[in-house]
C-alpha positions as CSV (number, residue, x, y, z in Angstrom):
1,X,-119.9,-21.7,-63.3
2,X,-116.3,-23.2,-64.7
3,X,-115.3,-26.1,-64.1
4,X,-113.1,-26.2,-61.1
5,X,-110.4,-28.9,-59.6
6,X,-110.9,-32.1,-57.2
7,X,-108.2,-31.4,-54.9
8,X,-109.7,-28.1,-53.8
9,X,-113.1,-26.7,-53.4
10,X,-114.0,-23.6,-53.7
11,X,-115.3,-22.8,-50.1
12,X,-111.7,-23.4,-49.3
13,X,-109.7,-21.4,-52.3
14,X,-112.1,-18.5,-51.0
15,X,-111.2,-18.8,-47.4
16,X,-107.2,-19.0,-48.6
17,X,-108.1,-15.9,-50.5
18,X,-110.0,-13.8,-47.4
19,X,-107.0,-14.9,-45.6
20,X,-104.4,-13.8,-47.9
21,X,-106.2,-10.6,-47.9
22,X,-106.5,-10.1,-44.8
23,X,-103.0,-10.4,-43.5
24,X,-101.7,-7.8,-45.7
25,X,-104.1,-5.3,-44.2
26,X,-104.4,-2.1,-41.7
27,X,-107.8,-1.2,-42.5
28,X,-110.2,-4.1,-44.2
29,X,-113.7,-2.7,-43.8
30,X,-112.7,-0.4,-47.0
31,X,-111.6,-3.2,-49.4
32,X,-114.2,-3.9,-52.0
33,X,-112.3,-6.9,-52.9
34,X,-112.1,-8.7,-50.1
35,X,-116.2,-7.5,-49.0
36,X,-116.9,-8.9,-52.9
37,X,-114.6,-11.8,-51.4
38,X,-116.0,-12.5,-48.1
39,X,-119.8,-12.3,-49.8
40,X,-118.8,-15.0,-52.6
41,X,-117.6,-17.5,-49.5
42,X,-120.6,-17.2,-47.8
43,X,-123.0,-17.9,-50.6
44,X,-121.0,-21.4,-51.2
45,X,-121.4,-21.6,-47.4
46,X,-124.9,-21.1,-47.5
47,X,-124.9,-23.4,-50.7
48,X,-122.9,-26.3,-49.2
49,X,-125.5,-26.3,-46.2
50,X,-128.7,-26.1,-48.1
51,X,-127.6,-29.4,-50.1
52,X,-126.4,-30.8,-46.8
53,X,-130.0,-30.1,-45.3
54,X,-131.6,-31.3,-48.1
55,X,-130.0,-34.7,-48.4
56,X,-130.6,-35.4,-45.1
57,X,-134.2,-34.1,-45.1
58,X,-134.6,-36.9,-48.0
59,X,-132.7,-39.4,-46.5
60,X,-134.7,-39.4,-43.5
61,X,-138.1,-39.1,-45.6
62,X,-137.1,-42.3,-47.7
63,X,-136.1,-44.9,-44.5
64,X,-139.4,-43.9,-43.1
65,X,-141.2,-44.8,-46.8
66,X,-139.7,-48.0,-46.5
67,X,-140.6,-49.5,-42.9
């Protein structure tokens, strides 16, 4: 994947994007762009809580090495 800024991540360009999308919208069950959309910013959700689970499954596995 490219690069991508500091200021902004991309969970939160996608959920400016699903948004965007949305409001413009009568019907958004038929949009293949915004379902191709909505999927994208749930797999970095899903990503962003994996590595959120997995540090703190490690954290917790490396205090209790040390005592």
């Amino acid at each position: 994947m490219a690069k991508t800024t500091a200021s902004e991540s991309d969970e939160t360009r996608l959920k400016k994007k699903v948004a965007e999308k949305l409001a413009g919208h009568k019907d958004p069950k038929v949009d293949d762009a915004l379902r191709s959309l909505k999927k994208r910013l749930r797999r970095t959700q899903r990503k962003r809580r994996t590595v959120v689970l997995r540090k703190k499954n490690s954290a917790s596995k490396k205090t209790a090495a040390k005592k």
